[in-house]
C-alpha positions as CSV (number, residue, x, y, z in Angstrom):
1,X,-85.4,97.5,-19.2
2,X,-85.4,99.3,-22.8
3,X,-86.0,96.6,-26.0
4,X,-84.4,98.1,-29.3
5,X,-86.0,96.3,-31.9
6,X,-84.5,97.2,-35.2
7,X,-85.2,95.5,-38.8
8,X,-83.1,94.6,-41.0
9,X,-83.1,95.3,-45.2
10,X,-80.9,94.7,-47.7
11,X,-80.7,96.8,-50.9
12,X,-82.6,95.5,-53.9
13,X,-79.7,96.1,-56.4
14,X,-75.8,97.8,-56.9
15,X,-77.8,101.1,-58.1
16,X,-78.8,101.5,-54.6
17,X,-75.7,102.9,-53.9
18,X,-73.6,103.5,-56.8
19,X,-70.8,105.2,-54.7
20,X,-69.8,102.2,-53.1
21,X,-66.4,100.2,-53.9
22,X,-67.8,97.1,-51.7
23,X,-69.5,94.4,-54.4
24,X,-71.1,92.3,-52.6
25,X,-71.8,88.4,-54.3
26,X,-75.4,87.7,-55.5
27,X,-76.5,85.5,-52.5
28,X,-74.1,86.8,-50.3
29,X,-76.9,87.8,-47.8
30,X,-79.5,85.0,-48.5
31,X,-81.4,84.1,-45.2
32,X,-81.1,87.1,-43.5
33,X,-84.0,89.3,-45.0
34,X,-86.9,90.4,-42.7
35,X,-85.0,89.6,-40.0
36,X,-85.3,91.1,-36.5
37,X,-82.1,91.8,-33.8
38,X,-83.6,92.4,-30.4
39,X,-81.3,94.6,-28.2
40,X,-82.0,94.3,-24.8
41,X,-80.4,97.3,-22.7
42,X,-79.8,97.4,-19.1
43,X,-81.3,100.7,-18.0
44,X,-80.3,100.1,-14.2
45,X,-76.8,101.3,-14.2
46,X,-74.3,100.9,-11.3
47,X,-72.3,103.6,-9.6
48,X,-68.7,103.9,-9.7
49,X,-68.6,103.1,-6.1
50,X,-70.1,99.9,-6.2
51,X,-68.2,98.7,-9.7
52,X,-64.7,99.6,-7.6
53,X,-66.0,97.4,-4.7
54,X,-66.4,94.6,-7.3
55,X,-63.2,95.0,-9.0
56,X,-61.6,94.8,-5.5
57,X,-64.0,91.6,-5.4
58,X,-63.2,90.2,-8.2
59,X,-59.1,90.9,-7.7
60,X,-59.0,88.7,-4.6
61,X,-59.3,85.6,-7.5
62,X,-56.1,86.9,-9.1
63,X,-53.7,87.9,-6.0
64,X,-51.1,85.4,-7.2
65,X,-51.1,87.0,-11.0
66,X,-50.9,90.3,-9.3
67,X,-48.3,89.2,-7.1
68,X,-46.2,87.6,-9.9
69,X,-46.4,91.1,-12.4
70,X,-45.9,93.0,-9.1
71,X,-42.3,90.5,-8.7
72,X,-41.8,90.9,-12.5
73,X,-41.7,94.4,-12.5
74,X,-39.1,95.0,-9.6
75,X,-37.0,92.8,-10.8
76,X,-37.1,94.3,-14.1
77,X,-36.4,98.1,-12.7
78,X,-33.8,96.7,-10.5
79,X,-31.7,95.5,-13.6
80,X,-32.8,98.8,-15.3
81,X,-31.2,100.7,-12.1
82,X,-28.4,98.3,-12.2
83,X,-27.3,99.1,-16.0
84,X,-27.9,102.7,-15.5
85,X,-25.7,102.9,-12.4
86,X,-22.8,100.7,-14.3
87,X,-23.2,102.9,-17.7
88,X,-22.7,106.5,-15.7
């Protein structure tokens, strides 16, 4: 595993970046000075083959939902082949 620690500051005045159209309210940001934000990445990746194997997993849960869009959408191109047959 990889930690990212990163720290954050926040600009001392507007002059710090006088470009800017953002104003930000005096306050605005109070509490979160000298903070840290620890990014934990995971470096051990899976392989395509084994993320397929648990989407196939994972479908077996939804095989009514599937089975009801799969419904839906026949039904749906039968009228569409229905109004296309009666309009030609």
């Amino acid at each position: 595993m990889a930690d990212i620690n990163q720290t954050v500051e926040m600009p001392t005045s507007e002059d710090d970046f006088p470009e800017a159209d953002i104003i930000i309210e005096d306050g605005a940001f109070d509490g979160f000075e000298g903070k840290t934000i620890n990014i934990t990445e995971n470096v051990e990746s899976q392989g395509d083959v084994q993320a397929g194997i648990e989407f196939i997993y994972h479908m077996r849960e939804h095989i009514v939902d599937v089975t009801v869009a799969t419904a839906y959408l026949l039904v749906v191109y039968a009228i569409y082949m229905w109004i296309k047959k009666k309009l030609s």
